[in-house]
C-alpha positions as protocol buffer text, in pm:
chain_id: "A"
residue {
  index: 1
  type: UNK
  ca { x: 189 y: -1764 z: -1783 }
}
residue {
  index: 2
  type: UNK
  ca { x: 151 y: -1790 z: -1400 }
}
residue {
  index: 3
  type: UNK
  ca { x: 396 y: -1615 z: -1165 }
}
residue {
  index: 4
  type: UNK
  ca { x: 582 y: -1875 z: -932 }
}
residue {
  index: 5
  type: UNK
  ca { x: 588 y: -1784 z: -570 }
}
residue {
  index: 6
  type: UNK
  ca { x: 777 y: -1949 z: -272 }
}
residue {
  index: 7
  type: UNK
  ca { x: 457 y: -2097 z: -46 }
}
residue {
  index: 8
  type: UNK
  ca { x: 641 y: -1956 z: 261 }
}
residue {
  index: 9
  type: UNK
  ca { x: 502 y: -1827 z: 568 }
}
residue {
  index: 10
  type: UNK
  ca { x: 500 y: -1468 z: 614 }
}
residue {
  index: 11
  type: UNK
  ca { x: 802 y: -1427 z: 268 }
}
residue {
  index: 12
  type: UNK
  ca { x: 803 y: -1025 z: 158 }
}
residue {
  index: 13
  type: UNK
  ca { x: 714 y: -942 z: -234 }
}
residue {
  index: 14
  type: UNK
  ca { x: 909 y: -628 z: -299 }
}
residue {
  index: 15
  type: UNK
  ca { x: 623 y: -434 z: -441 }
}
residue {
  index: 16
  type: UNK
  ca { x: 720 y: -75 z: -486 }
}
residue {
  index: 17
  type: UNK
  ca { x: 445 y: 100 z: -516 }
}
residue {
  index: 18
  type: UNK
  ca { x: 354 y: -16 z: -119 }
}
residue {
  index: 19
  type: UNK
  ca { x: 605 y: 261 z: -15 }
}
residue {
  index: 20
  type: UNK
  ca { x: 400 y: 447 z: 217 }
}
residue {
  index: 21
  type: UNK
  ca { x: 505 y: 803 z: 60 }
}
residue {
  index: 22
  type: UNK
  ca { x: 400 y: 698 z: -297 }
}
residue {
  index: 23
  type: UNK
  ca { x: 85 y: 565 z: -234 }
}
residue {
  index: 24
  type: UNK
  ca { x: -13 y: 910 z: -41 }
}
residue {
  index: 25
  type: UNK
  ca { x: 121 y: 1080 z: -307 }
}
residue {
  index: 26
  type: UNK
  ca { x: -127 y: 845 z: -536 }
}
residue {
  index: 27
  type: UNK
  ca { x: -443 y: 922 z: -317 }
}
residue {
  index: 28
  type: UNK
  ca { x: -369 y: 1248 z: -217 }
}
residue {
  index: 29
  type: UNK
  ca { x: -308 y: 1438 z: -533 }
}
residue {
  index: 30
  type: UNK
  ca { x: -642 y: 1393 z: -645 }
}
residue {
  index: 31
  type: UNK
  ca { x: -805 y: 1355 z: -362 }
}
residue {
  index: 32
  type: UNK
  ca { x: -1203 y: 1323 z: -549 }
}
residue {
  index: 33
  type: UNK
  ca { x: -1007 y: 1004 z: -707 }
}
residue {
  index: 34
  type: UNK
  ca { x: -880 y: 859 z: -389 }
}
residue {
  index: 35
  type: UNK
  ca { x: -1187 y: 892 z: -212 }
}
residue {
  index: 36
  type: UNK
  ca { x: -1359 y: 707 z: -492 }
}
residue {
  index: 37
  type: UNK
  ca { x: -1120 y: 406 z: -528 }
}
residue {
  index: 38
  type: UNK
  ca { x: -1060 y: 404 z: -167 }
}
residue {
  index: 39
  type: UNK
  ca { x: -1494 y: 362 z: -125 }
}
residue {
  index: 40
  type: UNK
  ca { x: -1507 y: 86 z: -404 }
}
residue {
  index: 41
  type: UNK
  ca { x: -1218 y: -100 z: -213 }
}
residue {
  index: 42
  type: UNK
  ca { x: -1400 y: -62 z: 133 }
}
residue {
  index: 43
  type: UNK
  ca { x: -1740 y: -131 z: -23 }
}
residue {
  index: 44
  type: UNK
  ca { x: -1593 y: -462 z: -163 }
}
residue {
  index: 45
  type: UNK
  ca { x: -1441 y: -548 z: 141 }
}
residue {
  index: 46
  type: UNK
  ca { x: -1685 y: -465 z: 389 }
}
residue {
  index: 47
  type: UNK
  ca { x: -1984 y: -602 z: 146 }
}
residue {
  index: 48
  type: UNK
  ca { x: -2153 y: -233 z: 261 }
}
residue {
  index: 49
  type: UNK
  ca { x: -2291 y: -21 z: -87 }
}
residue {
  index: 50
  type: UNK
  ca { x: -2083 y: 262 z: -157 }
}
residue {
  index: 51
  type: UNK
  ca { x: -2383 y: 479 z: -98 }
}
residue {
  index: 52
  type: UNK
  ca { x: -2408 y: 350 z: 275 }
}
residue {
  index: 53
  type: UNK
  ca { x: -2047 y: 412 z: 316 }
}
residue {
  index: 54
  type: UNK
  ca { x: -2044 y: 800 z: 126 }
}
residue {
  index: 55
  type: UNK
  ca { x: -2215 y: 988 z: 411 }
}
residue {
  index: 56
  type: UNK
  ca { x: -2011 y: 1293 z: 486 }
}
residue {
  index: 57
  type: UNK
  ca { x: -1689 y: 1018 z: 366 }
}
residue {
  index: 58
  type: UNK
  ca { x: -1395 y: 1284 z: 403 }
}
residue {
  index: 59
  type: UNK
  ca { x: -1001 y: 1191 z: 462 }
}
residue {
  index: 60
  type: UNK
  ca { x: -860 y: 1283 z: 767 }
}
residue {
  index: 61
  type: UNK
  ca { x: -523 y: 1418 z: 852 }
}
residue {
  index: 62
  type: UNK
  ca { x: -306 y: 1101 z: 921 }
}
residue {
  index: 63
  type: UNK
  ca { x: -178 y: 1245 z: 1236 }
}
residue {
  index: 64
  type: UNK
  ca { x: -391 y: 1103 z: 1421 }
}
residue {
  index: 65
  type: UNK
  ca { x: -167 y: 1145 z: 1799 }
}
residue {
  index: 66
  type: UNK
  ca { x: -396 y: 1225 z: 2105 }
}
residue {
  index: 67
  type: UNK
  ca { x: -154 y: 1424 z: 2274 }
}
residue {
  index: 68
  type: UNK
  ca { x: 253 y: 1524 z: 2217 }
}
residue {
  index: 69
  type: UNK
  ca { x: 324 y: 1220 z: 2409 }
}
residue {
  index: 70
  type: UNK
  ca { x: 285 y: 1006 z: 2107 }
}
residue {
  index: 71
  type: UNK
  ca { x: 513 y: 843 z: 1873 }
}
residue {
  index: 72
  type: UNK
  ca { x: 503 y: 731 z: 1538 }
}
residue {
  index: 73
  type: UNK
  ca { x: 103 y: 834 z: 1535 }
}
residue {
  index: 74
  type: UNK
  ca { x: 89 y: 905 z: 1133 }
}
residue {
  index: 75
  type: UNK
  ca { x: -108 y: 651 z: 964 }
}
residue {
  index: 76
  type: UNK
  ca { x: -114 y: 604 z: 588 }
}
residue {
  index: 77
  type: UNK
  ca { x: -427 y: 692 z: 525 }
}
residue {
  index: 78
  type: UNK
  ca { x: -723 y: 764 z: 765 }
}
residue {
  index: 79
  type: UNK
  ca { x: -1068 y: 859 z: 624 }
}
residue {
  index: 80
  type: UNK
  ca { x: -1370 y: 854 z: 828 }
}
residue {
  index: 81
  type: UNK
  ca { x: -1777 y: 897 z: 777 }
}
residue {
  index: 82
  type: UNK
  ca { x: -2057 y: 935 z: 1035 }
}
residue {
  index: 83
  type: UNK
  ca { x: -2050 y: 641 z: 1187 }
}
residue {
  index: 84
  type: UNK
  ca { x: -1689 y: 481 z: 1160 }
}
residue {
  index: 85
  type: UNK
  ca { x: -1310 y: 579 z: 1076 }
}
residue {
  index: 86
  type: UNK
  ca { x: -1079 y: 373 z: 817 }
}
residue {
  index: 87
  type: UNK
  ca { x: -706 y: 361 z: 863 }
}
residue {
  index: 88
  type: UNK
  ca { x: -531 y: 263 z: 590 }
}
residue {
  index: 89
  type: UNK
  ca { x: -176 y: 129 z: 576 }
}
residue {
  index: 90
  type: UNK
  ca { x: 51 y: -33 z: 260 }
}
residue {
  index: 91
  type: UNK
  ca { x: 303 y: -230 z: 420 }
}
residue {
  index: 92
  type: UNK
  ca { x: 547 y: -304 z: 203 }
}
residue {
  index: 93
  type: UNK
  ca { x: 775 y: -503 z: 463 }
}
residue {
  index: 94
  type: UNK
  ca { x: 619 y: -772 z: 767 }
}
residue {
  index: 95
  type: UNK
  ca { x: 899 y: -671 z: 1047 }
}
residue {
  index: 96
  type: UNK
  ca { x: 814 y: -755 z: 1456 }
}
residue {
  index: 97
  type: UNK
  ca { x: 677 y: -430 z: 1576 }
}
residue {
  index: 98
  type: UNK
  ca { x: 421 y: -393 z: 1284 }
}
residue {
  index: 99
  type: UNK
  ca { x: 102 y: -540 z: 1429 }
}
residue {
  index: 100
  type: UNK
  ca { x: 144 y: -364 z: 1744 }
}
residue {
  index: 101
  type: UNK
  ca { x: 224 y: 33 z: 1566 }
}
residue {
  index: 102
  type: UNK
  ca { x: -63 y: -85 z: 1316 }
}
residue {
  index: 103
  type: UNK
  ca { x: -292 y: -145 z: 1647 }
}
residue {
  index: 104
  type: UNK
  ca { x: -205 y: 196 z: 1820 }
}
residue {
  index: 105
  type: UNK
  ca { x: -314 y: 354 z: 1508 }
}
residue {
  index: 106
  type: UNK
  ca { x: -651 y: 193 z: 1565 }
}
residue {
  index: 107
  type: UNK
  ca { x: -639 y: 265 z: 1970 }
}
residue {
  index: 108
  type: UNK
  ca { x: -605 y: 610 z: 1935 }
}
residue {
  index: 109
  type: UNK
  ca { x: -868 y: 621 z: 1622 }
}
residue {
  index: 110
  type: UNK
  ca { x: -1125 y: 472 z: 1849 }
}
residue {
  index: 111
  type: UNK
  ca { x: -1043 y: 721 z: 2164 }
}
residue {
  index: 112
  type: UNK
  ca { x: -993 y: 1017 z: 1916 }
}
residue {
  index: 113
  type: UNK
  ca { x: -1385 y: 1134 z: 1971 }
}
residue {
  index: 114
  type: UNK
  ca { x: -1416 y: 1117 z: 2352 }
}
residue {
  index: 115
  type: UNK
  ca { x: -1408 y: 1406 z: 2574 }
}
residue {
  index: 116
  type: UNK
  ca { x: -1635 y: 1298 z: 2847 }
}
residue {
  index: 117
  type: UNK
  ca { x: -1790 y: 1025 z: 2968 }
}
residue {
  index: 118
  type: UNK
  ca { x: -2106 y: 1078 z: 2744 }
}
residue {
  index: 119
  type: UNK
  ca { x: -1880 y: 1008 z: 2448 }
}
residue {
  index: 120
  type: UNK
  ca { x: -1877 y: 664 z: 2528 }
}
residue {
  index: 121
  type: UNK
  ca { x: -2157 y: 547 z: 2415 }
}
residue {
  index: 122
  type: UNK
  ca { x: -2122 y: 671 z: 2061 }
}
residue {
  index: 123
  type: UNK
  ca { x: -1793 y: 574 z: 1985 }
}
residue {
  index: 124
  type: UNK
  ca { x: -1705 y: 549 z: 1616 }
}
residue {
  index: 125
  type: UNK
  ca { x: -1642 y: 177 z: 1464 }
}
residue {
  index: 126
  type: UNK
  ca { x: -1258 y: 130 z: 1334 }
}
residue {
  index: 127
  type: UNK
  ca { x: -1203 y: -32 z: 1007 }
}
residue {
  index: 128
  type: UNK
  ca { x: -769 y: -146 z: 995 }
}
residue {
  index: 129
  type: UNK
  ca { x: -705 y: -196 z: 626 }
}
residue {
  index: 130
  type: UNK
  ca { x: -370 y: -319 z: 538 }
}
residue {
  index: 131
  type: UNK
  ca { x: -272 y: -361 z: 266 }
}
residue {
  index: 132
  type: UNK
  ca { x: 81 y: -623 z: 278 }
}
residue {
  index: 133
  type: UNK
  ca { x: 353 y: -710 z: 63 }
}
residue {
  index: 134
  type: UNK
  ca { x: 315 y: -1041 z: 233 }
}
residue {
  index: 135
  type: UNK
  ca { x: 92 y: -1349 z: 337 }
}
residue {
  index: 136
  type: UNK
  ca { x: 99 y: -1249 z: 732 }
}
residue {
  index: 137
  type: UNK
  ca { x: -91 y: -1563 z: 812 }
}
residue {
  index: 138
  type: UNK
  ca { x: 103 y: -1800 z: 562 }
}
residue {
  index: 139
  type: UNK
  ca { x: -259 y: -1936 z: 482 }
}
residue {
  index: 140
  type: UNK
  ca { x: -300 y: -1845 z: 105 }
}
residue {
  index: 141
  type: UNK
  ca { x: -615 y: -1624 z: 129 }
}
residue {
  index: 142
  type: UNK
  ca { x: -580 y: -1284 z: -60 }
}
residue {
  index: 143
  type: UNK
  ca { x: -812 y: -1129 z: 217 }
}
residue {
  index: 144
  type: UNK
  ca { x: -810 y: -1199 z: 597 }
}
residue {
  index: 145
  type: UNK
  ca { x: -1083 y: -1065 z: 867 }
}
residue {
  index: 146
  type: UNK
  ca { x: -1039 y: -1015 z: 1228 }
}
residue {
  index: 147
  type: UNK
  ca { x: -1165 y: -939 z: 1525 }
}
residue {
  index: 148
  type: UNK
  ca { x: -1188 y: -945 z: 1927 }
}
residue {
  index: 149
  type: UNK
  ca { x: -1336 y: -1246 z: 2037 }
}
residue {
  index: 150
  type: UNK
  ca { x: -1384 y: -1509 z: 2330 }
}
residue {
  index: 151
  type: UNK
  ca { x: -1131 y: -1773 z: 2262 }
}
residue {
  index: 152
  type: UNK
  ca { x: -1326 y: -2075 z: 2376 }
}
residue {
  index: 153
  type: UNK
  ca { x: -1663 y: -2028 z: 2244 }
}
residue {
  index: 154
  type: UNK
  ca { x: -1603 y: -1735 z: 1918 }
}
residue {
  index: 155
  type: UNK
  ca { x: -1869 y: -1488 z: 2079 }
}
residue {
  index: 156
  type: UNK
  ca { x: -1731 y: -1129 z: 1986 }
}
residue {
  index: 157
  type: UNK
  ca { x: -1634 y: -888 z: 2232 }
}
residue {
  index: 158
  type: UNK
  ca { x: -1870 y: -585 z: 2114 }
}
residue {
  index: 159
  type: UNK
  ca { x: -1516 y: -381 z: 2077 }
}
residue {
  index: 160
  type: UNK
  ca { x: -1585 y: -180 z: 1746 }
}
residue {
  index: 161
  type: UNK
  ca { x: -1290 y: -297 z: 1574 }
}
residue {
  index: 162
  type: UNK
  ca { x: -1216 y: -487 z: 1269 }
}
residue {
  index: 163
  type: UNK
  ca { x: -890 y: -588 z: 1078 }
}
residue {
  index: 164
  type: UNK
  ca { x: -867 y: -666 z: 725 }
}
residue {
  index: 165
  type: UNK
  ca { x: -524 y: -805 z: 589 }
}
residue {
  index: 166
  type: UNK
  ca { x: -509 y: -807 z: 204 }
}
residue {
  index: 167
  type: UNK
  ca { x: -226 y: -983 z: 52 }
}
residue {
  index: 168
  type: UNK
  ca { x: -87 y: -867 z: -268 }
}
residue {
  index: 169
  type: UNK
  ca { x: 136 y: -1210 z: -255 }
}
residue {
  index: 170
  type: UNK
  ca { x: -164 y: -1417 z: -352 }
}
residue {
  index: 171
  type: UNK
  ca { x: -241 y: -1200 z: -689 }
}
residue {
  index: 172
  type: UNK
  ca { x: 129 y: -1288 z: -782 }
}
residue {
  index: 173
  type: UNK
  ca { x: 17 y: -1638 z: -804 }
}
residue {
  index: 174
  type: UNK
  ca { x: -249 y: -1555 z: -1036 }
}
residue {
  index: 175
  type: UNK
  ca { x: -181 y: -1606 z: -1459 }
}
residue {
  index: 176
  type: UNK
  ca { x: -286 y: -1332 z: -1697 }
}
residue {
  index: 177
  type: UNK
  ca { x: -596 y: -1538 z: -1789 }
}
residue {
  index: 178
  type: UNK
  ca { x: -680 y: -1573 z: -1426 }
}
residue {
  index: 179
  type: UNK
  ca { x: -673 y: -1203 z: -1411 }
}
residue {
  index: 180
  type: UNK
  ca { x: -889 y: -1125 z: -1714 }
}
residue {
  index: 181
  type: UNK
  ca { x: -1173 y: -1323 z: -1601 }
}
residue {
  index: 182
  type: UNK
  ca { x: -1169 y: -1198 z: -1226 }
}
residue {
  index: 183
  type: UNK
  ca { x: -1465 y: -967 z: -1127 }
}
residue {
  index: 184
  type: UNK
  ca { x: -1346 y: -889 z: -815 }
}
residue {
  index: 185
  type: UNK
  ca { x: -1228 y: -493 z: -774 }
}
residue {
  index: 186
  type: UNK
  ca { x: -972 y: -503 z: -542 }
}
residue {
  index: 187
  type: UNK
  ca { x: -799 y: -775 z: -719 }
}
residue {
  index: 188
  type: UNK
  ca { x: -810 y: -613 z: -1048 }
}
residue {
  index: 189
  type: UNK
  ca { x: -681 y: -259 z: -895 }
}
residue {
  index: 190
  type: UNK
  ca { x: -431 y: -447 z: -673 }
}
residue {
  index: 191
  type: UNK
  ca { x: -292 y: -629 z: -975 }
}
residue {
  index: 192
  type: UNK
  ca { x: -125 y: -285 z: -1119 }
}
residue {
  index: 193
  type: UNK
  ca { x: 53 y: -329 z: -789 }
}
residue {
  index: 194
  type: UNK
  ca { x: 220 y: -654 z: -852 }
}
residue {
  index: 195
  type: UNK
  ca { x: 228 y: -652 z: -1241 }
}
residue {
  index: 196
  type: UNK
  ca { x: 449 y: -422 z: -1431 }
}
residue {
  index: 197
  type: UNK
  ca { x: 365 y: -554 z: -1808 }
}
residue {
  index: 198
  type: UNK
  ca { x: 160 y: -255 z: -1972 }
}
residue {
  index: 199
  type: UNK
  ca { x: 57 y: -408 z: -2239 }
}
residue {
  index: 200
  type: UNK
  ca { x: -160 y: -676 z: -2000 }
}
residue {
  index: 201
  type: UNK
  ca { x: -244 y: -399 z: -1837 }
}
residue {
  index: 202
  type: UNK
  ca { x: -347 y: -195 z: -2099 }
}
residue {
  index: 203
  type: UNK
  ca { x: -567 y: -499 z: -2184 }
}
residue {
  index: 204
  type: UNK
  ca { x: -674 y: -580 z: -1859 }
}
residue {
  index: 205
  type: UNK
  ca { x: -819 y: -226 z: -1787 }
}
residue {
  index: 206
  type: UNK
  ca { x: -962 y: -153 z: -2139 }
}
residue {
  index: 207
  type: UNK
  ca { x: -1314 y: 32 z: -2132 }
}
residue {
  index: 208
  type: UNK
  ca { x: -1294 y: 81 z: -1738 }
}
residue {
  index: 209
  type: UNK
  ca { x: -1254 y: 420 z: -1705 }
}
residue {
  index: 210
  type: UNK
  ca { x: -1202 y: 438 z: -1318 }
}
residue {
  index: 211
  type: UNK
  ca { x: -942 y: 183 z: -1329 }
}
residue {
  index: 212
  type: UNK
  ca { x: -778 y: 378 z: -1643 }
}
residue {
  index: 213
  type: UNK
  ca { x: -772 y: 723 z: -1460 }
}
residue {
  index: 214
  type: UNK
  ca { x: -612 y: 579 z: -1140 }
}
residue {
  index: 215
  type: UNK
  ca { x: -369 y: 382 z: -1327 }
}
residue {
  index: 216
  type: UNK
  ca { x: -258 y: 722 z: -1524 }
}
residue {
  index: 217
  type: UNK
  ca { x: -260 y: 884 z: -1202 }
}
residue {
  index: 218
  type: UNK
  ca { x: -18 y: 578 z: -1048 }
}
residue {
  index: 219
  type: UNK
  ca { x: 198 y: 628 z: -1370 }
}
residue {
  index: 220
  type: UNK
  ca { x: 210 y: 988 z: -1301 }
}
residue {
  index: 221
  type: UNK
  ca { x: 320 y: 1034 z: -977 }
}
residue {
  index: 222
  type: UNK
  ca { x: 650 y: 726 z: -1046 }
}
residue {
  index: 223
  type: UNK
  ca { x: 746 y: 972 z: -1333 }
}
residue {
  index: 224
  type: UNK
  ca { x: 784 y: 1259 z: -1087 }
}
residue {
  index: 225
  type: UNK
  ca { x: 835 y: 1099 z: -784 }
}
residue {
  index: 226
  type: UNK
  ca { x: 1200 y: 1210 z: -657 }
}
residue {
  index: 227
  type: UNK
  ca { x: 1425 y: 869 z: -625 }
}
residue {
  index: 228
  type: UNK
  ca { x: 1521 y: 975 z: -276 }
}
residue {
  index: 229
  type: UNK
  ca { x: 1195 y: 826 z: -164 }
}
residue {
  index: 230
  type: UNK
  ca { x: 1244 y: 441 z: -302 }
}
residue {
  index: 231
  type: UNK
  ca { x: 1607 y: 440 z: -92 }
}
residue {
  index: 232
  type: UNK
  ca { x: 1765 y: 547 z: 223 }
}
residue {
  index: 233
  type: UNK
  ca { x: 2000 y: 845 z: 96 }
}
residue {
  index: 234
  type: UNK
  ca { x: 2209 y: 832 z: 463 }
}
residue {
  index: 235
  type: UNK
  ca { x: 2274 y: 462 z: 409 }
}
residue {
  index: 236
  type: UNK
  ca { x: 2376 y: 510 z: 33 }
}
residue {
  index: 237
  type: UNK
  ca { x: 2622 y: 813 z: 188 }
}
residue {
  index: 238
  type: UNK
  ca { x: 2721 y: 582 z: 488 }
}
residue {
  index: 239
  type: UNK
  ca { x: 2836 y: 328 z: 202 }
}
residue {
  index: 240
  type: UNK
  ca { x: 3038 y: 602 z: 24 }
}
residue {
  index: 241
  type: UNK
  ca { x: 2802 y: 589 z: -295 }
}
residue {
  index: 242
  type: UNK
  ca { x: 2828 y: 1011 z: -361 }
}
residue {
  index: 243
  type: UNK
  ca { x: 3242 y: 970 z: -256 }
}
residue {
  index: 244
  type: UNK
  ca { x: 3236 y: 1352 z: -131 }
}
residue {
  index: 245
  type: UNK
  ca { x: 3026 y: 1430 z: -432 }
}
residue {
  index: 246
  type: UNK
  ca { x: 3227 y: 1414 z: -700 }
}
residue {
  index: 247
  type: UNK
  ca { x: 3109 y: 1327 z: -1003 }
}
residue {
  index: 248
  type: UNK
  ca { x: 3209 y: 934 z: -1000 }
}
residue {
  index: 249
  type: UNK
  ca { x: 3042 y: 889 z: -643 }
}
residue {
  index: 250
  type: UNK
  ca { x: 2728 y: 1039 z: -784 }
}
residue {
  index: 251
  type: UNK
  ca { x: 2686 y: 817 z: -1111 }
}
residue {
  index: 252
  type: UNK
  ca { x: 2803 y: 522 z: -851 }
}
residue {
  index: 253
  type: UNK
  ca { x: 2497 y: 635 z: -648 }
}
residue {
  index: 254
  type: UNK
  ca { x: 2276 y: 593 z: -932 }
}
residue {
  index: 255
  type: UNK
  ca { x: 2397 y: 265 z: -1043 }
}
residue {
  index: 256
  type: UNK
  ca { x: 2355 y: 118 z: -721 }
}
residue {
  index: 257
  type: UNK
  ca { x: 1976 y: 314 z: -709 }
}
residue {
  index: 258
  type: UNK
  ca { x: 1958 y: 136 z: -1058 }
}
residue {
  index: 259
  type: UNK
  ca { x: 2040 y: -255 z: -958 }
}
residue {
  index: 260
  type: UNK
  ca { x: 1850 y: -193 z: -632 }
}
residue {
  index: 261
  type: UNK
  ca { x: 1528 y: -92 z: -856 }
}
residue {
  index: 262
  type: UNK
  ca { x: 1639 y: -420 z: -1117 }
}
residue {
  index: 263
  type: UNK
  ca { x: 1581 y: -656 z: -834 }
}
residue {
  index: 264
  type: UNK
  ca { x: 1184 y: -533 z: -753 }
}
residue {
  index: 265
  type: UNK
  ca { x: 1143 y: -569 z: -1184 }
}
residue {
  index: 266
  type: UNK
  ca { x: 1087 y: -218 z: -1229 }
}
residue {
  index: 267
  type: UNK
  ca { x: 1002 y: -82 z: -1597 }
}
residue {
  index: 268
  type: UNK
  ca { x: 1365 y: 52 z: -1755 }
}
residue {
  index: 269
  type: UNK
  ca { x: 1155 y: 336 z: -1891 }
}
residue {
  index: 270
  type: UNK
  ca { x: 1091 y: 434 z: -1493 }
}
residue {
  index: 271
  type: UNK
  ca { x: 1469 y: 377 z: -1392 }
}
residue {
  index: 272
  type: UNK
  ca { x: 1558 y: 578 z: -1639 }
}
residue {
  index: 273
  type: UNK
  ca { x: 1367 y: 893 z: -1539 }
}
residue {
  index: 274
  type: UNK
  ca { x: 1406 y: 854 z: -1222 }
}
residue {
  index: 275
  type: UNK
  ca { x: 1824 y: 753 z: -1196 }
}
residue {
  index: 276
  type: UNK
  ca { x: 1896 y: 965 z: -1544 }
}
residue {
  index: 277
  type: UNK
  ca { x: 2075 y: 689 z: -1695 }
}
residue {
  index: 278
  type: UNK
  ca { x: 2003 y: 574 z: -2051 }
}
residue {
  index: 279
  type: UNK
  ca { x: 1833 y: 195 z: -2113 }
}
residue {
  index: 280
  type: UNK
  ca { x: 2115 y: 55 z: -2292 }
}
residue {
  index: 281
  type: UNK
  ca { x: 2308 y: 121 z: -1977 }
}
residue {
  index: 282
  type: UNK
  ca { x: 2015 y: 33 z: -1738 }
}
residue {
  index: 283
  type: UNK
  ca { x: 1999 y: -298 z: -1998 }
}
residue {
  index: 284
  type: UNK
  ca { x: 2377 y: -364 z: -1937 }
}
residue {
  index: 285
  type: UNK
  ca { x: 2336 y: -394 z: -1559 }
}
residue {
  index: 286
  type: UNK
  ca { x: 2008 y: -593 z: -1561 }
}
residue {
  index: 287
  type: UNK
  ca { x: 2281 y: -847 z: -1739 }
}
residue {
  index: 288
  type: UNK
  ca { x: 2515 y: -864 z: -1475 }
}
residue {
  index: 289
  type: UNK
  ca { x: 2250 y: -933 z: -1207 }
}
């Protein structure tokens, strides 16, 4: 029961839940939750006890601009502890500017403490999580580490920085049974990312109850969620979908809202509550795809 996948360099997955005002919805709402999940995923990742990592562990207000003079300066999410900050960013599309916004967000992260010179010596280590959509490498790892270092003979550069690229794209590769007998924790929580059969799930995360309350709390927040925030609204309006706002341009708008959900193989139950259209009708247009 494996999921195919194209083996192509840098190819998108259209994984919904990476949009980056859902996910802050998800780990902001409960914020004791999404400090909890967010320390298991670090600890895994960094190979660092949670216990090491939970000293004074607090999430930080994304914008994280120096000055007025900066653009674009809110990160997903940015937590930090004594010793080091973590910024974390879903990217649910690879486009050409990424890497280098993603890398201001850890520039002005590591400048954020100094004030004078003393600060120097006691700046904090940075920690760039990202979490893709997408193999960026095109080398089939699910996670990717980084650093500065001297091209010709490896020796790192002392720089207190560190990138991590995690790629959902590889867990799509990965069959139910595959799943089931993984022990890894970020690849089990990732796979509610890629995987929208709730029965596996249901099986999948039986007896964990961390898994189970941040899975009700990802269910929770797509039931409320306004549908505005899947889909650019201007470019549905630029393509006449509300016609004015009558009543046919508005059900055209949610038909369109409907296929465009279709395509990523979101539940009907979802479409429905978000779109307000009934699952026969939903059903109808998954048929004409």
């Amino acid at each position: 029961m494996k999921n195919d996948i194209e083996k192509k360099n840098k190819k998108v997955e259209k994984f919904y839940l990476l949009n980056d005002k859902i996910v802050k919805k998800i780990f902001t709402s409960d914020e004791e939750l999404g400090k909890k999940v967010i320390l298991r995923i670090l600890s895994d990742i960094l190979k660092v006890p949670v216990k090491k990592l939970d000293d004074d562990f607090e999430i930080v207000y994304p914008k994280i601009g120096l000055n007025k003079r900066n653009i674009n300066s809110e990160a997903d999410l940015v937590y930090k502890n004594k010793k080091a900050y973590f910024s974390i960013e879903f990217n649910y599309n690879n486009y050409p500017t990424l890497v280098n916004k993603n890398f201001s967000y850890v520039c002005l992260l590591y400048l954020k403490d100094i004030k004078n010179k003393e600060d120097y010596s006691n700046i904090k280590e940075v920690y760039s999580i990202n979490i893709d959509g997408f193999d960026y490498y095109g080398h089939d790892e699910f996670i990717y580490e980084s650093e500065m270092r001297e091209r010709k003979i490896g020796i790192p550069l002392g720089i207190k920085i560190k990138y991590y690229n995690i790629n959902l794209a590889y867990l799509k590769k990965m069959g139910y049974n595959d799943i089931i007998k993984e022990k890894n924790f970020i690849k089990r929580l990732m796979y509610m990312f890629v995987c929208n059969d709730e029965e596996f799930l249901d099986k999948l995360y039986e007896g964990d109850e961390m898994m189970n309350e941040f899975r009700k709390k990802v269910n929770d927040v797509l039931e409320n969620i306004d549908v505005l925030m899947y889909y650019d609204r201007d470019k549905l309006l630029r393509e006449g979908a509300y016609d004015d706002g009558k009543e046919e341009g508005i059900k055209e708008n949610k038909i369109e809202i409907a296929k465009k959900m279709l395509e990523e193989k979101m539940d009907f139950k979802i479409i429905s509550k978000l779109t307000g259209l009934p699952k026969e009708e939903i059903k109808d247009l998954q048929g004409g795809l």
